[in-house]
N, C-alpha and C positions, 0 to 999 in steps of 0.2 A: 351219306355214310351208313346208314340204316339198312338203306336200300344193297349197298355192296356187302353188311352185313349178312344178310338174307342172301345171297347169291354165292356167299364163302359157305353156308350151310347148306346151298341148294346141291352143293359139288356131290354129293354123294350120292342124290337121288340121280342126278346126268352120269354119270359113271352106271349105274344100275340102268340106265336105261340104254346107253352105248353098248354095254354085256347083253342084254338082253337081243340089243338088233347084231350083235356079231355071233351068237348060239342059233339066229336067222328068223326070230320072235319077229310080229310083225305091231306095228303100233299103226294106230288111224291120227295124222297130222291133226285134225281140226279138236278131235277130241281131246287130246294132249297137249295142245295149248291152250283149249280152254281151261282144263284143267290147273294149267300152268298161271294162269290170267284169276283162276280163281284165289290160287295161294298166293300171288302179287296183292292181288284187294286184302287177304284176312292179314297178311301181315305189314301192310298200311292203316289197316284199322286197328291193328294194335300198337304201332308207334301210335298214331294219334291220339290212344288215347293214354299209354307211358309218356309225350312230351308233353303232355297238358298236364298228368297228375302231378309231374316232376317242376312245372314251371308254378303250379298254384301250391304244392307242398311246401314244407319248412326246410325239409331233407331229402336224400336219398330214399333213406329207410323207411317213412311215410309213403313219397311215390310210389315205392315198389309193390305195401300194401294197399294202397288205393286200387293199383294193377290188378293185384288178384283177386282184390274184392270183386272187380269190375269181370274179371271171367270166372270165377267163383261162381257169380249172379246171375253170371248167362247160362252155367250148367243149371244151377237151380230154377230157375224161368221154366227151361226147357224140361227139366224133370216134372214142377207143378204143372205147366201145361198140356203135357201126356195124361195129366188125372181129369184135368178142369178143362181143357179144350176152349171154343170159343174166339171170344177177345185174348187171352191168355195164349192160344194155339198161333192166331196169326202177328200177336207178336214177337213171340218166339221164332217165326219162322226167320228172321232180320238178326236171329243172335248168327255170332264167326262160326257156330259149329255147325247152324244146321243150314247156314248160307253156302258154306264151302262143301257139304253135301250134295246141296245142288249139280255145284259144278264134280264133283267125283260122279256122277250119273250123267256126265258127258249135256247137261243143261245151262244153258245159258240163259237169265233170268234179267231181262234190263232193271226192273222193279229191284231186285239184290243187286245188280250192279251199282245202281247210281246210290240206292244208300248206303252201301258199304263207302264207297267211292264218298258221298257229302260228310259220313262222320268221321273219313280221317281227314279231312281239309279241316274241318269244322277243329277238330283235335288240335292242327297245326296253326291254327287262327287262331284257338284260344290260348297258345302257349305264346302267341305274339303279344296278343294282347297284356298277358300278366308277367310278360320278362322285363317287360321294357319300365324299368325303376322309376322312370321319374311323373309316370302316370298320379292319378290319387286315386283313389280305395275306390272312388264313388264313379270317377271315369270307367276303370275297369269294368265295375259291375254292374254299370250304366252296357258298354260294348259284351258283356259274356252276355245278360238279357236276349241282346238284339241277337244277338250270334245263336243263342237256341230254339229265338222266336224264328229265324231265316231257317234252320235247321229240322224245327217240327213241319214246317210249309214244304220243305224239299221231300221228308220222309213221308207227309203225307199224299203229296201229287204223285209218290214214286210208288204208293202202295195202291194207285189207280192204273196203274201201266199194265197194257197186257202183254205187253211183245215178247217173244220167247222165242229160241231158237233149239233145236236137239239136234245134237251135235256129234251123238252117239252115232258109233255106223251102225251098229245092230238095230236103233230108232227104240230103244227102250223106252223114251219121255212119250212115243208118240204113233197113234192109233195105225192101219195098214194106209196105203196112199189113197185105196180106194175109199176106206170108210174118213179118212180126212174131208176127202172131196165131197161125199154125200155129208158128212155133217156143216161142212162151210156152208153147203145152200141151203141150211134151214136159218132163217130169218126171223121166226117167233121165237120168244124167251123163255127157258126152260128153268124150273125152280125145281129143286132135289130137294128133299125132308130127309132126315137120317134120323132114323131113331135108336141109335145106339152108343154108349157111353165111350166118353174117349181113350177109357183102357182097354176096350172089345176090340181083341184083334181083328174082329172083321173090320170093323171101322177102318184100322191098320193098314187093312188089305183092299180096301176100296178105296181109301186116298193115294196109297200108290199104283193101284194098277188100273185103275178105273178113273178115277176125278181127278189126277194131275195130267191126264193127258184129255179130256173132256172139256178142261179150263182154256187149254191150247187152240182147240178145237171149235167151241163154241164161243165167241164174247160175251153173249146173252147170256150167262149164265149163271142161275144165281143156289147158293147152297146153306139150308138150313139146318141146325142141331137138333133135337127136339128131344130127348132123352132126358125123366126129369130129373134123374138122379145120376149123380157122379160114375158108378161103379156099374149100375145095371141091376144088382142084385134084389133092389127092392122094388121095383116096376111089377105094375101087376098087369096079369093074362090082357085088361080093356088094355092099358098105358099102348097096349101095339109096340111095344118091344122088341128092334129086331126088323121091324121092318123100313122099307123105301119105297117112298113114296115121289112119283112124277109126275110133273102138271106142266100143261102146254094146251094154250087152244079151248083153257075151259075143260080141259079132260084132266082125269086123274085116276094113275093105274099106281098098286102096289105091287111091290117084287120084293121079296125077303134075298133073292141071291143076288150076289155082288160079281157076279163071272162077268167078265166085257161081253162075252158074247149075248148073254140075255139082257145088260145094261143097251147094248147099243141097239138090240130087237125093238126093246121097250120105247126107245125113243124114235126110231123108224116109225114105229107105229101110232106113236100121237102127231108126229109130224106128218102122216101123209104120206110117207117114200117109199120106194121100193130099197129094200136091202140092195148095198153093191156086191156083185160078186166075186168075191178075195180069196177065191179058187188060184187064182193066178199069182197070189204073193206068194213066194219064194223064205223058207224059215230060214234064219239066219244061221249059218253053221259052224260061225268061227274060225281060226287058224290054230289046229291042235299041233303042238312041235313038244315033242319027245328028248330031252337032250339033261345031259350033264351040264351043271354050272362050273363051266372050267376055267379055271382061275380067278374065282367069284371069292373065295377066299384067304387069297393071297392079296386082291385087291383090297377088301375090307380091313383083312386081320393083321396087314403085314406093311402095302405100300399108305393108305391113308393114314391110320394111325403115327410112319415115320414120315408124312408130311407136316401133318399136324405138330411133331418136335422140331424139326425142322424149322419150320415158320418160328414156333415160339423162340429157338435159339437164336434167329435172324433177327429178329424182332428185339431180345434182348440185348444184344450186343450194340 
């Protein structure tokens, strides 16, 4: 019921995307159900964890605020973790807002999938376990125990996963096909130092354009914070503030820029290789369509709206 829930509210976004393919707008399949597959997990993970608060509360009215406690905590997680980085950063990364981020960048994360996927099962196991009245106090919290001991065992083998998929057509998640291939055959382990605070937009701009597709790229790979201070501002000239530093092989080069282009030199050149030549990749140019949205708001403002009454009068009677 939950589930047809979610699909009575999904009507609008399929309506907007039916308008979209008849103005002759072009959508990429894979990407679009990923997409689709990601708002299926976030709003799985939110009944499980509304059926659980609602089965271990006293009322309605407590569940509800348990609820929003509970994504309240994950926006604040993910606010503290933009300052504090770290332990804090990668567990933030497993909150519904910045999982389903994932997938709106056309990424497909098994490590986000299966935990998203274990905390609503987990969610609807623990509302088993506490509905059924004729349990005792000591049974139940005898089975919720075990239930979060199975549950941290799931999140943590799942926060060792490296498979990924990008699924974007443009390949935003992911380096050109040439430099994929020359990075796949390097074999020695690669350790990055960053010495920049986790509010330094460069940091920013090196985990999305640079070290989320590196991680892809490389298994070996391993990435350190080093920056001593939160903000950056009180690092002094020695602290090396600002810089990146890469080790492979017993070498070790610094680079203060964060552009793919010098990050991926850099690593050519402790690995041995010759750069690939990606002369031949092809920029990705899009499908630009020019057009009025005709009857975009007749649909919105005129037919949804009178189905929406509709329903409810049906419903009532």
């Amino acid at each position: 019921m939950l589930l047809a829930g979610w699909l009575v509210t999904l009507i609008p976004g399929l309506l907007a995307i039916s308008l979209w393919k008849s103005y002759g707008g072009h959508l990429y399949a894979p990407e679009t159900l990923n997409l689709l597959v990601g708002h299926l997990l976030r709003v799985m993970l939110s009944a499980g964890v509304a059926v659980a608060a609602a089965a271990i509360a006293e009322n309605a009215a407590s569940a509800a605020i348990v609820t929003l406690g509970f994504t309240v905590g994950t926006w604040a997680l993910e606010y503290v973790a933009a300052y504090r980085g770290g332990f804090l950063q990668q567990l933030a990364n497993y909150t519904p807002t910045a999982a389903l981020r994932s997938f709106e960048h056309g990424l497909l994360q098994l490590s986000t999938a299966i935990a998203m996927l274990a905390i609503s099962v987990a969610g609807f196991a623990l509302a088993a376990i506490w509905l059924h009245t004729g349990r005792t106090l000591r049974f139940r919290l005898v089975r919720t125990a075990a239930l979060i001991f199975v549950l941290a065992l799931l999140g943590f083998g799942a926060n060792g996963l490296r498979g990924s998929w990008d699924l974007s057509e443009n390949r935003r998640n992911s380096f050109s096909r040439e430099d994929e291939a020359a990075l796949g055959k390097i074999q020695q382990p690669l350790t990055i130092t960053v010495v920049l605070s986790p509010e330094d937009p460069r940091l920013a701009d090196f985990e999305q354009n640079v070290l989320r597709k590196l991680r892809r790229a490389m298994p070996r790979l391993e990435v350190h914070y080093a920056a001593s201070s939160v903000t950056g501002m009180f690092e002094k000239p020695e602290d090396h503030y600002g810089e990146i530093w890469y080790e492979m092989n017993g070498q070790k080069v610094m680079e203060r820029s964060a552009i793919e282009e010098v990050v991926l030199e850099t690593i050519y050149k402790l690995a041995g290789v010759a750069a690939p030549d990606s002369a031949q990749e092809v920029a990705f140019s899009g499908y630009p369509l020019t057009t009025r949205p005709r009857g975009a708001g007749w649909v919105f403002y005129v037919l949804w709206p009178l189905m929406v009454v509709l329903a409810w009068w049906f419903v009532r009677r």
